[in-house]
C-alpha positions in Angstrom: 14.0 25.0 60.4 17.5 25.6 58.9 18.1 25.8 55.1 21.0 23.8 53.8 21.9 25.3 49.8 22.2 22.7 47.8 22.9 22.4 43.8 19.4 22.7 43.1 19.1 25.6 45.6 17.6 25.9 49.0 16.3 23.2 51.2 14.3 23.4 54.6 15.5 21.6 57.4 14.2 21.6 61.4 15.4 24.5 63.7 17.1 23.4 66.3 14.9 22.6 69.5 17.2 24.8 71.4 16.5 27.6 69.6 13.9 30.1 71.3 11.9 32.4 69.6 12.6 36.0 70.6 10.4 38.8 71.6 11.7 41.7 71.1 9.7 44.3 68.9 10.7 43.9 65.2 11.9 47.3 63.9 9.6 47.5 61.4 10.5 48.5 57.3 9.2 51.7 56.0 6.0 51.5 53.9 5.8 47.7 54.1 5.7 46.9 57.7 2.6 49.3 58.3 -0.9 47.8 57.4 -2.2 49.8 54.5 -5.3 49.7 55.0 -5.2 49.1 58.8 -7.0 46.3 59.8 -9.9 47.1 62.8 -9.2 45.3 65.7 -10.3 41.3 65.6 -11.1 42.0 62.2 -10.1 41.8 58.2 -8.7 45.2 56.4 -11.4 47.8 56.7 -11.2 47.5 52.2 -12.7 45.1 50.6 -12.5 44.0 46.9 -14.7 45.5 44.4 -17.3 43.8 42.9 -16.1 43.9 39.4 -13.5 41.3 40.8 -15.0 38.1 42.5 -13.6 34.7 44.3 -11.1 37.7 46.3 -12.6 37.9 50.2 -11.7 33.9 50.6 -8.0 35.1 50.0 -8.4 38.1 52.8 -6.7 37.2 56.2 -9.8 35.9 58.8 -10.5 37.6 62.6 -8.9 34.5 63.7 -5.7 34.2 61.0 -5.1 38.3 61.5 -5.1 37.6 65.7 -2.5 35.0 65.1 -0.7 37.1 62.5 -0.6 40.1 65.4 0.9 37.6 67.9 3.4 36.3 66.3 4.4 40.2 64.8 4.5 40.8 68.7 6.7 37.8 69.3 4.3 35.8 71.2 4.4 33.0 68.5 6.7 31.6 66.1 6.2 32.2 62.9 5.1 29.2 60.7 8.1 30.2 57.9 10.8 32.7 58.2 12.5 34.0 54.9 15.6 35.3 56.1 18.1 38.1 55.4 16.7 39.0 52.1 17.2 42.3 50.5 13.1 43.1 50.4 12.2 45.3 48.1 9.4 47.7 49.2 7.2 47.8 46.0 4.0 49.5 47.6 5.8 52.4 49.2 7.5 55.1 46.4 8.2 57.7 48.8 11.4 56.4 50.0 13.4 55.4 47.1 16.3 55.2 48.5 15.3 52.4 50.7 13.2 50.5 48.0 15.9 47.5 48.9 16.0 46.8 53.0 17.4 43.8 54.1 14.8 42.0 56.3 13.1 38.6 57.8 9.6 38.0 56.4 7.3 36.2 58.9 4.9 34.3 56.9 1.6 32.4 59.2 -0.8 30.0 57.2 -0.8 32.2 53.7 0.1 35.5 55.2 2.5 37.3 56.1 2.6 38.5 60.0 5.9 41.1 60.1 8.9 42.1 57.7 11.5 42.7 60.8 15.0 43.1 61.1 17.0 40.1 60.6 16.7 37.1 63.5 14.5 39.6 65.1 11.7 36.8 65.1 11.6 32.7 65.5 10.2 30.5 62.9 9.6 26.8 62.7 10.8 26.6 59.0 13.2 29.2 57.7 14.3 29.6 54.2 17.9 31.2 53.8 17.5 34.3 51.2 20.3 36.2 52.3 22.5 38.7 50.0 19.6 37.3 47.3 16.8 39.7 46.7 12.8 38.8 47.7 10.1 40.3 45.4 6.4 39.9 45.4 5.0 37.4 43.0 4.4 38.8 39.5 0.3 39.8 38.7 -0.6 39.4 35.5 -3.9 41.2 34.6 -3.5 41.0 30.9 -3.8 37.2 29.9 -6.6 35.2 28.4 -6.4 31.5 29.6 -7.9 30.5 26.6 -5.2 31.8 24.7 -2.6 29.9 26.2 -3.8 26.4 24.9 -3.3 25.0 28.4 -5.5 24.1 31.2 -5.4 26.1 34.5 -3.4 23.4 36.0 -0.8 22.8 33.4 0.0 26.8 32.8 0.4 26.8 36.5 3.4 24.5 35.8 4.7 26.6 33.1 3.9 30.0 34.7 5.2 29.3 38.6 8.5 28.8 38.4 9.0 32.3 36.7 7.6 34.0 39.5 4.0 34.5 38.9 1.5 33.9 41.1 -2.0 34.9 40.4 -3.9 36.2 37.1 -6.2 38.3 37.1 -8.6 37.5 33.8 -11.9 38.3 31.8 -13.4 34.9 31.9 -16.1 36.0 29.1 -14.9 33.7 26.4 -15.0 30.8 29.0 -18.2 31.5 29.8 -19.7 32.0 26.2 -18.2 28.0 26.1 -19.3 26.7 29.0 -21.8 29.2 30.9 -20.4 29.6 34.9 -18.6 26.3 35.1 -16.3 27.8 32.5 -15.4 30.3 34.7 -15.3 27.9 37.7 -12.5 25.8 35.4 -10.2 28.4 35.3 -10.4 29.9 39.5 -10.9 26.8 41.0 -7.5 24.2 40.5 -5.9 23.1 43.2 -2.4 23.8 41.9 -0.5 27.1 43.9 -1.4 29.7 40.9 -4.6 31.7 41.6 -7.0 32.6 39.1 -9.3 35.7 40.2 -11.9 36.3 37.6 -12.7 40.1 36.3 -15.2 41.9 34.7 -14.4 44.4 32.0 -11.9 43.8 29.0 -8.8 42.2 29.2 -5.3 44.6 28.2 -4.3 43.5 24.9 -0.7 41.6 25.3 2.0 43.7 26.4 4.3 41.9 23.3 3.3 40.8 19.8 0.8 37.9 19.2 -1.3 36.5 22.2 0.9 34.3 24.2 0.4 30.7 23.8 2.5 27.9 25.8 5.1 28.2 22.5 5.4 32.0 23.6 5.7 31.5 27.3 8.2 28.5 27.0 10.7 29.7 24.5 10.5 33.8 25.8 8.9 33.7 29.2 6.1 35.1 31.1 5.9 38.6 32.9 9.9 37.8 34.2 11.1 38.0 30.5 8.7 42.0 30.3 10.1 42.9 33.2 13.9 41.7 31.1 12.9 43.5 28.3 11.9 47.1 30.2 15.0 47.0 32.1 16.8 46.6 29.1 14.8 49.2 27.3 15.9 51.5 30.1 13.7 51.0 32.8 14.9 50.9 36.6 14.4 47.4 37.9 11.9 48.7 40.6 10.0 50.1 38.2 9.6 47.1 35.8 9.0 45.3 38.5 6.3 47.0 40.0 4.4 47.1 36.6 3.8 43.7 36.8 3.3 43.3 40.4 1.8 46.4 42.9 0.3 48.5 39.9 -1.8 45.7 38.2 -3.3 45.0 41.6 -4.3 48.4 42.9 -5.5 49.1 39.0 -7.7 46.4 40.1 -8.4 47.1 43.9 -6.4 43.7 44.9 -3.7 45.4 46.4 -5.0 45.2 49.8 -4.2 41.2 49.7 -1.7 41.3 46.3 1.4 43.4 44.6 3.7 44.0 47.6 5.2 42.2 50.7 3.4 43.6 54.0 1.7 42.7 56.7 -1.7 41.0 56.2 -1.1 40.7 52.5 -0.9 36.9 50.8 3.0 35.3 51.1 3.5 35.4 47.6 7.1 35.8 46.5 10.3 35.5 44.7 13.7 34.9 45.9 15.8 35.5 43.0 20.0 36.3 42.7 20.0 39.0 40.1 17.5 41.1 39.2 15.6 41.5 36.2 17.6 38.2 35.1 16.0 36.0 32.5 17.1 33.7 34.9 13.8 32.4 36.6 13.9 33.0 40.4 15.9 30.5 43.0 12.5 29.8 44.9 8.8 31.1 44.4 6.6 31.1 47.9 3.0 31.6 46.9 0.7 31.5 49.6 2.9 30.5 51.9 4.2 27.5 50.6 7.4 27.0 48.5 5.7 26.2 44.9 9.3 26.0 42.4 12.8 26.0 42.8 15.3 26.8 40.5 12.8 26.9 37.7 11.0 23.6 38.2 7.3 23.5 39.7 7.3 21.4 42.9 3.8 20.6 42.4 1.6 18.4 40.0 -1.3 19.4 37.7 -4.0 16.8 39.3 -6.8 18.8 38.3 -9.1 16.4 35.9 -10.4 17.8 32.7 -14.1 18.6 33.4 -16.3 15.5 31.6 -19.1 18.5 30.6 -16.3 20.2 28.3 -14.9 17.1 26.2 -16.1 16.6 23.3 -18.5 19.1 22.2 -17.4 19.6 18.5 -20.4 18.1 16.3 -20.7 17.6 13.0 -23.8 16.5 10.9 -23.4 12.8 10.5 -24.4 13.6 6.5 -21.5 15.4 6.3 -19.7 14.5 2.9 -16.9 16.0 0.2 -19.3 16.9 -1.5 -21.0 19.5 1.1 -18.2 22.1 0.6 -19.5 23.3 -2.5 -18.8 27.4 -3.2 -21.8 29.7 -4.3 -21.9 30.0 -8.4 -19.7 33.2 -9.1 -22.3 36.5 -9.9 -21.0 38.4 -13.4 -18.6 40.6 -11.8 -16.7 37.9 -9.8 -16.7 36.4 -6.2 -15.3 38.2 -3.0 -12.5 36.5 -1.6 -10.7 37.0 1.9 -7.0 37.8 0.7 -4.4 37.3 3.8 -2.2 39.8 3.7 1.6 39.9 4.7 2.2 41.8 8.0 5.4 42.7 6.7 9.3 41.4 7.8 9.9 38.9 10.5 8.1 35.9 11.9 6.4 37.8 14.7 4.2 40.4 12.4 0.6 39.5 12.3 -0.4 39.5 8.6 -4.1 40.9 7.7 -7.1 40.3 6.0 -8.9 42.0 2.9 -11.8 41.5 1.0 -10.8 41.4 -2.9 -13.6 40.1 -5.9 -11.5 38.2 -8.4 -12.1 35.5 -11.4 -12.0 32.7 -10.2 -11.2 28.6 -11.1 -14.7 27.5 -11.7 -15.5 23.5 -12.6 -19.4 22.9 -13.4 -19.9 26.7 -12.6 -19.0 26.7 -9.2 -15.4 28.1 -8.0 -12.7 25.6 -6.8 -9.7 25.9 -5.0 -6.6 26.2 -7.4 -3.0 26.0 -5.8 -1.8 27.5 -8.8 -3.7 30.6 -8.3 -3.1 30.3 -4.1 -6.7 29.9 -3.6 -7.8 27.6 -1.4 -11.4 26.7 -0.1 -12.5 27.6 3.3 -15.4 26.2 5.3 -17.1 27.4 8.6 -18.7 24.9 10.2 -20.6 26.0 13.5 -24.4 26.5 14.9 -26.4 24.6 17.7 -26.5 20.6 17.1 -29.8 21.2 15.2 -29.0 23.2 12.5 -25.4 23.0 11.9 -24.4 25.3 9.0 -21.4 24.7 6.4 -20.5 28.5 5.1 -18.2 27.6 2.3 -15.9 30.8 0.3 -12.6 31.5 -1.1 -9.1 32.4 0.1 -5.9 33.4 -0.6 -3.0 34.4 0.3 -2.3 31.0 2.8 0.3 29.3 0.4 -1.2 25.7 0.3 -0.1 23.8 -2.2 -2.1 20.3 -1.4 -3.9 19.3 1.5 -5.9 21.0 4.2 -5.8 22.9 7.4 -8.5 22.1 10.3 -8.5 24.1 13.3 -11.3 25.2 16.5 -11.7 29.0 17.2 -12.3 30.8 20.2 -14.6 33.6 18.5 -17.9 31.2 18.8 -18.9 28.1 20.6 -18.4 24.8 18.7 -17.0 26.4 15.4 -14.7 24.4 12.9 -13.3 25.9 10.2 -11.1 24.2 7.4 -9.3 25.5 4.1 -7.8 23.0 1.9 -7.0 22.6 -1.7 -9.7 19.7 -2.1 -12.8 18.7 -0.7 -11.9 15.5 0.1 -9.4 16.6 2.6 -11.7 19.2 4.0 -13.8 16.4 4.8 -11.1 14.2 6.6 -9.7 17.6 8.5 -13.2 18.7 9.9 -13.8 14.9 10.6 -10.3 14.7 12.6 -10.9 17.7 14.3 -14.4 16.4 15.7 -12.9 13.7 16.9 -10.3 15.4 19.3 -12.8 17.5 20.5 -11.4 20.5 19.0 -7.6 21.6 18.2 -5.3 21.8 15.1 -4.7 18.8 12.3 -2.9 19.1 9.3 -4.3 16.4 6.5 -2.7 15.3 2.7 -4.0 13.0 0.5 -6.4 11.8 3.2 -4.3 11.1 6.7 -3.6 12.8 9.0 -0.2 14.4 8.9 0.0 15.8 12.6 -2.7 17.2 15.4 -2.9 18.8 18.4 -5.6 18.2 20.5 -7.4 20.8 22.3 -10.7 18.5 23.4 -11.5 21.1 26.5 -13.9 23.2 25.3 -12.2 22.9 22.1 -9.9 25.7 23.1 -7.0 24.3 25.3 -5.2 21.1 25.6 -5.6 18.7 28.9 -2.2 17.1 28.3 1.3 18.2 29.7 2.4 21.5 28.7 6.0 20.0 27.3 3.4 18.0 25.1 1.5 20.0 23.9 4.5 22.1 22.9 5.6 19.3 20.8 2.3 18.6 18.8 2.2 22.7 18.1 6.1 22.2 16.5 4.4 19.3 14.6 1.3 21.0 13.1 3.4 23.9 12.3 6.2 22.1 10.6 3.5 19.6 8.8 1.4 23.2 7.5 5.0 24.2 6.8 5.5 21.4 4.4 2.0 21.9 2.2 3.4 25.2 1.4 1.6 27.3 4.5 3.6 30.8 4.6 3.1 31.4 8.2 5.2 31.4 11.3 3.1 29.5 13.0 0.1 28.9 10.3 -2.3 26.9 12.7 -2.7 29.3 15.7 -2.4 32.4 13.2 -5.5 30.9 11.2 -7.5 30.0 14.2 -7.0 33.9 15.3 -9.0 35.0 12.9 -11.8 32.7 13.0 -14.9 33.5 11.0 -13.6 36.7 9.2 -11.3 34.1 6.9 -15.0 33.6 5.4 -16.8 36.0 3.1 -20.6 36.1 1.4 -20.1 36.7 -2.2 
């Protein structure tokens, strides 16, 4: 097929029938034309993945997939898709940097690539026209937690695709502590192009500031806008580039299917005009198929929320206002959790301290007192049988009225809430139960603005441009009861159980 640029970019159209395939040898391009590891004859690589990395042989090329990829290498076939007259960058081969850029076809067959050959070497029966533009591998990103995100699988694939990267690598333990293997089989198992490969071991803490949420990814991007910032910093473009794609996969003994673009390894690349642009690529090919164009996801998220995750918050139906009441002070005072500033700007993380103060008492017991910026906080978590209300002091969140409710990710089915009266705690933790989970700001008894996050209580099954919205809305409602944070929901929620102290 033909590729006819249009304003929205590149489009694929039938190759001519008179056009033969040819059968000459491809010249082939240092480093990324030579099969590293070979591959024994009729067979898959001689490597295989380790076992701290699983769901990774279904992704290796088959006997019968690497016989056709040797054909058509040889000429003998055409090539299902052709990206043509690209300059290719050779990420997996640092011996010759002075041909790191080469400008070559890439043969692609099923989800693999065949051949990277000198230009019209080779027939195809698609092509896509990526000449004078440059074609990377897909990004690899080994450092983020689903969970963190907010989003389904399906929905971050939308957000994440169309700026170039194609598979995470993550530590699926918290999805598992939620929802034993099937939480694991949630996250590598959509049916949208971006591949989730579960891992065992820690995850890297996040290469920028807080963990990214879809508010992070959408306004600063993904792994396209660290590659942005090293280059800026000073980095070459290779280099930043092949932190995020050929290292992260040979740190994790992927790169025999991942990181670079070479025979046998999975068509999954980036066609972009400039590099390290904050620009997101022209066209992203993951597994062989064109999955976003000019920074829209040609693809839907029509993976259904799982009916064994929704709706797994529960409270005791005796809960009342007057269950949050706080433990009688001792003589010396009751411990507190102070939140501490992190110092200038929106991004710094403040921090937590125990302090023992005097506090409002009513009826000798403590109560929150805006005055004072002390609030009440209740955790609210345990097994359906013997749900447990811990209920403390803390300061330092800025609320002048209402109350905060909010799921964490630190333990399975816990609620906490910190308001300024009971009653609101009430109508928060009640709110929160019924989404499922998520964030909801209450005053005066309604509900001021939510976010539902009903799947596993952690992440949202709606659009990711939705969910985006009801963040803006919980932050700006927190915002208006006098909450200091940046972003007062999520930055609450991080801290989970440790906002709670015994006196």
């Amino acid at each position: 097929m033909n590729v006819v640029r249009t304003s929205r970019g590149p489009r694929l159209m039938s190759t001519p029938p008179h056009a033969p395939a040819r059968t000459q040898t491809p010249a082939v391009m240092p480093g990324a034309d030579r099969e590293d590891p070979p591959a024994r004859p009729g067979g898959p690589p001689i490597r295989s993945a380790p076992p701290s990395t699983v769901n990774v042989q279904r992704h290796v090329a088959s006997p019968a997939q690497i016989a056709r990829l040797r054909r058509v290498a040889a000429g003998e076939e055409e090539a299902d898709l052709v990206v043509r007259g690209g300059l290719v960058m050779v990420a997996h081969d640092q011996s010759v940097p002075d041909q790191s850029v080469l400008e070559r076809d890439i043969l692609i067959v099923g989800r693999h690539i065949a051949a990277v050959t000198r230009p019209g070497a080779l027939g195809g029966r698609r092509s896509l026209d990526a000449e004078g533009r440059y074609v990377l591998p897909a990004y690899v990103d080994a450092g983020l937690r689903i969970e963190d995100t907010l989003l389904s699988p399906g929905e971050l694939a939308r957000l994440l695709v169309p700026r170039g990267t194609g598979t995470l690598l993550i530590d699926p333990t918290a999805l598992v502590a939620f929802g034993g293997p099937a939480g694991a089989r949630f996250a590598t198992e959509s049916t949208t192009p971006l591949r989730v490969l579960a891992r065992t071991g820690q995850v890297a803490p996040p290469t920028s500031g807080d963990p990214r949420t879809v508010t992070e990814l959408a306004a600063r991007g993904h792994l396209d806008h660290d590659v942005h910032h090293a280059v800026a910093r000073g980095a070459t473009p290779w280099e930043a580039i092949r932190q995020v794609t050929l290292r992260p996969a040979r740190r994790h003994a992927v790169d025999h299917i991942l990181g670079s673009l070479a025979p046998t390894r999975l068509a999954d690349l980036q066609v972009v005009t400039n590099l390290a642009s904050p620009a997101p690529p022209d066209v992203v090919v993951l597994g062989g198929r064109i999955a976003a164009e000019a920074g829209r996801p040609l693809f839907d998220n029509l993976d259904p929320a799982p009916t064994w995750a929704i709706g797994r918050i529960r409270l005791p139906e005796t809960l009342y206002a007057g269950s949050f009441p706080c433990p009688a002070p001792d003589p010396a005072g009751s411990a507190a959790v102070s939140i501490e500033s992190g110092g200038s700007g929106s991004s710094s993380r403040p921090g937590l301290r125990i302090v023992r103060l005097a506090p409002t008492a009513r009826g000798g017991r403590p109560v929150a007192d805006p005055s004072r910026d002390l609030q009440k906080v209740a955790v609210i978590g345990g097994p359906p049988e013997a749900v447990t209300v811990d209920v403390g002091l803390v300061r330092g969140c800025g609320l002048v009225r209402g109350a905060l409710g909010f799921t964490t990710a630190q333990a399975p089915g816990q609620l906490i809430v910190i308001g300024t009266s009971d009653d609101d705690l009430l109508t928060a933790a009640r709110a929160v139960e019924g989404m499922g989970g998520g964030f909801v700001v209450v005053d005066q008894g309604w509900v001021r603005a939510a976010c539902p996050l009903p799947v596993l209580g952690l992440m949202s099954e709606a659009p990711w441009e939705a969910v985006l919205g009801e963040l803006a809305a919980v932050d700006a409602a927190a915002a208006d009861l006098g909450c200091r944070f940046a972003q007062p929901l999520r930055t609450l929620a991080g801290f989970g159980c440790l906002l709670h102290t015994h006196p």
